[in-house]
N, C-alpha and C positions, 0 to 999 in steps of 0.2 A: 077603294083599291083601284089603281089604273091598271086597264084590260090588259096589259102585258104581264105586269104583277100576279093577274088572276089566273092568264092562260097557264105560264109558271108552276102557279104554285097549283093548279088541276095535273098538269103534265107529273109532277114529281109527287104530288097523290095517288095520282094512278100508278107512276113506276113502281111504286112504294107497294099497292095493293095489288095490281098485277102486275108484274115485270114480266111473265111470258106475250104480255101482249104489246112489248113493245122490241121485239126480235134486232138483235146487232148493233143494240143500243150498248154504249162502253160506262154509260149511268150504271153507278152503283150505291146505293145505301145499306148502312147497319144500323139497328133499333137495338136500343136497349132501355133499361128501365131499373128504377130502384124503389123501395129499397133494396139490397142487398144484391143488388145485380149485377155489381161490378163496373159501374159507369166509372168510378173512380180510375181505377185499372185501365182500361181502355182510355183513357184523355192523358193517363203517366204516360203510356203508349205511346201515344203521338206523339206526345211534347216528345219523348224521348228519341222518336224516330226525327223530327225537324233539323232539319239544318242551315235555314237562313234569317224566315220571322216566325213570330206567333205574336198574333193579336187579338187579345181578348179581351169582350165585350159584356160583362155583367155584373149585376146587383150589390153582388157580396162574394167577398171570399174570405172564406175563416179553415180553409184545407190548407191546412201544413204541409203535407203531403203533397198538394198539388202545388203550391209555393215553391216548395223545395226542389221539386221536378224543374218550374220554371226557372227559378235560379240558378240548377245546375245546368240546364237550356244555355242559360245565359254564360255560363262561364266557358261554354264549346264555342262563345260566337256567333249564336242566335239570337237576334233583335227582339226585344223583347218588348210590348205596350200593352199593359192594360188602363180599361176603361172602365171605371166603375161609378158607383152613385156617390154625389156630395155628401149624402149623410153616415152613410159608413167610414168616410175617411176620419171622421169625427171620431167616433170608436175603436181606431186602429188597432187591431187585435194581432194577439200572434205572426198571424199568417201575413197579416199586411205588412210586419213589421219585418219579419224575414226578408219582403218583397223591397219594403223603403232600405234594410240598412245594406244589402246589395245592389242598390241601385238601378233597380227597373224602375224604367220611365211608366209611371203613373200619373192618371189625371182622372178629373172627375166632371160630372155633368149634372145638369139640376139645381134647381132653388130648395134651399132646407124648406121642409113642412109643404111646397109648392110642385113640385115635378120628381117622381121616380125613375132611373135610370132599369127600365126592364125587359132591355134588349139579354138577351142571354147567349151568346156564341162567339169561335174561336176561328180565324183564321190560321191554318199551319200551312207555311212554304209556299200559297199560292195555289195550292193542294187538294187541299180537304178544308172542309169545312164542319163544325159541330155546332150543332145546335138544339133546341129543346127548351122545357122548361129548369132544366138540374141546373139548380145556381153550383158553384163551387164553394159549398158549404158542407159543413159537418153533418146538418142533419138531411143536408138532401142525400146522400149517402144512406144512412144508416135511417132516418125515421120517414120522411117525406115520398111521398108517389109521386114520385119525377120519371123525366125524360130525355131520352140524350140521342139525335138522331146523326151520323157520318157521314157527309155526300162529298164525295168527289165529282162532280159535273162541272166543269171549266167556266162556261158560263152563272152557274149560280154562285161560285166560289169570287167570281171576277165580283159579283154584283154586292156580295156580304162585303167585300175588300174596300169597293169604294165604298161603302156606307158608314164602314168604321173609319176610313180618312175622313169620310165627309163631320162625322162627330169626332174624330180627334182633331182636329182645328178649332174645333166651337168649346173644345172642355178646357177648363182651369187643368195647369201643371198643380201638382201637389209638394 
């Protein structure tokens, strides 16, 4: 990990576990965790609060729910991209299908059986950022101990942003 990446991600550990130790900081995080803990909820949330992009960044997504949010994102005029793994588009499931026959721009990353896409996080408006391990599935929801963490910090939100441009260039349109 190059020493900026590490100082980073120490500085936003620490925020995370003490936040009084770091006085007048405008740094904020929310943690949440599932199962049952409402990650689902809180990401409708956003999406629904958005009003320019959301770009998102993971594995799988089989949330209808969370599809739908984004769809209807998309029908106010919010730019919509997701990024996900080669090998699920292969299985395109409900969710995804909602996603292709609306028309979000989808693309994919990975050699089948060779590379997993398991980046997991959501750019909104430039804004916020979420991330964690909670893919946008049905069972991270309801059975899986996942995780879903909120940051708004400018800087870290700048740096997920270009990551995702820098892999939406290199990924197959679907």
């Amino acid at each position: 990990m190059p020493p900026r990446a590490y100082s980073i991600l120490l500085l936003c550990l620490g925020l995370l576990a003490f936040p009084a130790a770091f006085p007048g900081s405008a740094f904020s995080a929310d943690v949440y965790f599932s199962p049952d803990g409402g990650i689902r909820q809180h990401l409708v949330h956003t999406i629904q609060q958005s009003r320019q992009h959301i770009d998102v960044a993971v594995y799988q997504i089989t949330s209808t729910e969370l599809a739908s949010a984004l769809v209807a994102a998309k029908d106010r005029g919010v730019r919509i991209r997701i990024l996900t793994d080669q090998e699920n588009l292969q299985s395109s499931g409900p969710a995804l299908r909602i996603l292709r026959t609306s028309g979000v721009a989808i693309r994919s990353l990975g050699v089948v059986e060779q590379s997993l896409m398991h980046n997991k996080f959501a750019v909104f408006d430039d804004r916020v950022v979420a991330t964690g391990s909670y893919n946008w599935t049905q069972s991270a929801e309801r059975a899986n101990y996942e995780n879903l963490v909120l940051l708004d910090d400018s800087e870290v939100v700048t740096r997920f942003q270009r990551e995702f441009n820098r892999l939406w260039r290199q990924a197959e349109p679907w």
